[in-house]
C-alpha positions in Angstrom: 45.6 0.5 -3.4 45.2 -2.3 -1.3 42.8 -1.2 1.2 40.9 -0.1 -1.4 40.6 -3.9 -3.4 40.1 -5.8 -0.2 37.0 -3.3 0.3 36.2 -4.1 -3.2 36.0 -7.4 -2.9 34.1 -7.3 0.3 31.3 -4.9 -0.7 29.3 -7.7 -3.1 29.7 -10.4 -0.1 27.5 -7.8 2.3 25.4 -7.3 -0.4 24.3 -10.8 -1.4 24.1 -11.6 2.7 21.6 -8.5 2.9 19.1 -9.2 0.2 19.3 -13.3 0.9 17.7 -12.3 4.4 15.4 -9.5 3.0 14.2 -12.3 1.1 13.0 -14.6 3.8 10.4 -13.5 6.2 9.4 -15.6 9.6 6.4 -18.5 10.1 5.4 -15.9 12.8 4.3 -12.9 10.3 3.2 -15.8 7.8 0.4 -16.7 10.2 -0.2 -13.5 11.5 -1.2 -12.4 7.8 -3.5 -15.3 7.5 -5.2 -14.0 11.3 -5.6 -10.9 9.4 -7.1 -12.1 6.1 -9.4 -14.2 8.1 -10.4 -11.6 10.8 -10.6 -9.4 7.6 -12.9 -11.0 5.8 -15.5 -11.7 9.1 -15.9 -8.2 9.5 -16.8 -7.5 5.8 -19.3 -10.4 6.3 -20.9 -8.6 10.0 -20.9 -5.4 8.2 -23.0 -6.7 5.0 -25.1 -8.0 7.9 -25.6 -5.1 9.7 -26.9 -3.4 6.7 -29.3 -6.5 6.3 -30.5 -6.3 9.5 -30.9 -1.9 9.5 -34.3 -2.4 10.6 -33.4 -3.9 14.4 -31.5 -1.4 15.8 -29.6 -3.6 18.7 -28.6 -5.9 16.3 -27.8 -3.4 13.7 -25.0 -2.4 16.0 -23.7 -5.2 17.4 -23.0 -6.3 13.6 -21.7 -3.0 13.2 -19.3 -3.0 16.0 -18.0 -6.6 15.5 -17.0 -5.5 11.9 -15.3 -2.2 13.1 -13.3 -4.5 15.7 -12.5 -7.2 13.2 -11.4 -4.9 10.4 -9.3 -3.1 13.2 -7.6 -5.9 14.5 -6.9 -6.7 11.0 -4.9 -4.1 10.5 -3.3 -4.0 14.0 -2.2 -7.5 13.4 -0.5 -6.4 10.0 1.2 -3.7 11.4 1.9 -5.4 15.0 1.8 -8.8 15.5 2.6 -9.0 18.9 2.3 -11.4 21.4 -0.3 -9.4 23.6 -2.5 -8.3 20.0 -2.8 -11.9 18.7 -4.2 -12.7 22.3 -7.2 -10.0 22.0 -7.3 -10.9 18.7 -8.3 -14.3 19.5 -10.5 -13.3 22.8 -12.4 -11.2 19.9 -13.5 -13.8 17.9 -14.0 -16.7 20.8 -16.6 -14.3 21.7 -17.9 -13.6 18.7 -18.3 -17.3 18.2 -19.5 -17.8 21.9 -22.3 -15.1 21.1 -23.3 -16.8 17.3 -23.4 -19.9 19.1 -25.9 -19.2 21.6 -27.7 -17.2 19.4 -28.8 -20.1 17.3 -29.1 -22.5 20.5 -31.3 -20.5 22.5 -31.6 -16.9 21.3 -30.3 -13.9 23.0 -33.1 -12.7 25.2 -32.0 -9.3 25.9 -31.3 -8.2 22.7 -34.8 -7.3 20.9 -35.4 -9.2 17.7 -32.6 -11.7 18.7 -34.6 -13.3 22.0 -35.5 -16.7 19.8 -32.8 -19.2 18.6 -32.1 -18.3 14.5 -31.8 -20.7 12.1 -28.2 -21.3 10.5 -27.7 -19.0 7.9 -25.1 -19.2 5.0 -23.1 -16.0 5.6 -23.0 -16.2 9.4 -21.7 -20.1 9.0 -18.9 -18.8 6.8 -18.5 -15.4 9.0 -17.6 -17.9 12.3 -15.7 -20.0 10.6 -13.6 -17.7 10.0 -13.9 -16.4 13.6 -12.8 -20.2 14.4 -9.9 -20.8 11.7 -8.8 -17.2 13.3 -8.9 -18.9 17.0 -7.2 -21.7 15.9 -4.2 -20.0 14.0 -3.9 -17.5 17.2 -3.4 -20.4 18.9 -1.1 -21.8 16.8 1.2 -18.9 16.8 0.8 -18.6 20.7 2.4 -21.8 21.7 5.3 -21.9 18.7 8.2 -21.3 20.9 10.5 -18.4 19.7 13.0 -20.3 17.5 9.9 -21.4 15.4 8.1 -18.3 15.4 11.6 -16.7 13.8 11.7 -19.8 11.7 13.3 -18.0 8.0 10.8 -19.0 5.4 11.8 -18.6 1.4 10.1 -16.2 -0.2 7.7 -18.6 -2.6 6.4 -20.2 0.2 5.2 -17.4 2.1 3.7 -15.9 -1.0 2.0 -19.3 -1.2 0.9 -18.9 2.0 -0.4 -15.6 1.9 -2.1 -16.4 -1.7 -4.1 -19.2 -0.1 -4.7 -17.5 2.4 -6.4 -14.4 0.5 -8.1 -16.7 -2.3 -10.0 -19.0 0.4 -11.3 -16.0 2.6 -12.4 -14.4 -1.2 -14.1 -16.7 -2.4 -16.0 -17.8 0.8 -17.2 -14.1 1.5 -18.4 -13.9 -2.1 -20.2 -16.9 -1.3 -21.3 -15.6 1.7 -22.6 -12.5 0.7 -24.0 -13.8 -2.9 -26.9 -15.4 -1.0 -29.5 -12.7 0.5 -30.6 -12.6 3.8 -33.8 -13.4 5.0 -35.6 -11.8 8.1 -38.2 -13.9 8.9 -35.9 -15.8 11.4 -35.5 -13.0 13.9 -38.5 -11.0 13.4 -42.2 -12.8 15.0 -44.9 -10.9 12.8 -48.2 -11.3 13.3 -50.0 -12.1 10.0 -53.9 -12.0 10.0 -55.2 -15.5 9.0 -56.9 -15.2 6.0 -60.6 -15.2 6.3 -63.4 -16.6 4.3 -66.4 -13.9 4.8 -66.5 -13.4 1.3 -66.9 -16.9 -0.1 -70.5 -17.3 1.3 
């Protein structure tokens, strides 16, 4: 009988130990799930825009294809946040930002429709800002050293994290998308000047 009391008495002690480190999870996957909201939450912006913009093919596509790669790495970073996919991750959208950048310095001149400097809309400011804040975090997680990255964080606090995280990037997009686009900026019509043949 005494075997059998000792294991007793030690089967609620594993248990308690278990679930007080199911409990906790690291800074490391904290701030990869922010990457991920934020990355997220870019792409739905490009791929609004590359409806908006349907009618110029080239940049139709490239919208297209930065939300397919955002969204992807999104879900990659969920699933695997490795060292090596938080550094594409951030390459991604330091050239997405690179690319927005010079498109409303001096224009992209071999990409038709795109070859003058565009003026600073709404949901592309919101859309690289999250391409920055995603930069920055990647960063972040980068240079922790491996006793921080595994650094136990109670379970209110990352659900803090993660609720901040997921409000923020909400409610920007909605903003983002709630105002329409425009495409005078990035298309150079011709309009006839109006003529005055009939008011003699």
């Amino acid at each position: 009988m005494a075997p059998i009391l000792e294991t007793l008495n030690q089967t609620p002690e594993t248990t308690v130990t278990v679930v007080a480190v199911d409990n906790r999870s690291s800074l490391h996957r904290a701030l990869a799930w922010v990457i991920a909201t934020f990355a997220a939450a870019g792409g739905l912006i490009h791929l609004e825009a590359s409806i908006d913009h349907r009618d110029l093919t080239f940049i139709a596509i490239g919208f297209a294809a930065m939300a397919i790669a955002q969204l992807a790495v999104a879900g990659l970073t969920l699933v695997r946040p490795s060292p090596t996919v938080l550094l594409w991750v951030g390459v991604l959208h330091a050239g997405i930002g690179l690319v927005w950048i010079v498109s409303r310095t001096v224009g992209l001149s071999f990409i038709p429709g795109a070859d003058q400097a565009a003026e600073v809309g709404v949901a592309d400011l919101v859309a690289n800002t999250f391409s920055i804040a995603v930069v920055g975090v990647t960063i972040v997680a980068l240079t922790l050293g491996r006793s921080y990255q595994a650094l136990p964080l109670p379970p209110i606090t990352t659900r803090i994290i993660r609720l901040v995280a997921l409000v923020g990037a909400l409610i920007l997009t909605v903003a983002a998308l709630s105002v329409p686009h425009e495409h005078a900026d990035h298309l150079d019509v011709s309009v006839p000047a109006p003529t005055h043949s009939h008011d003699h």
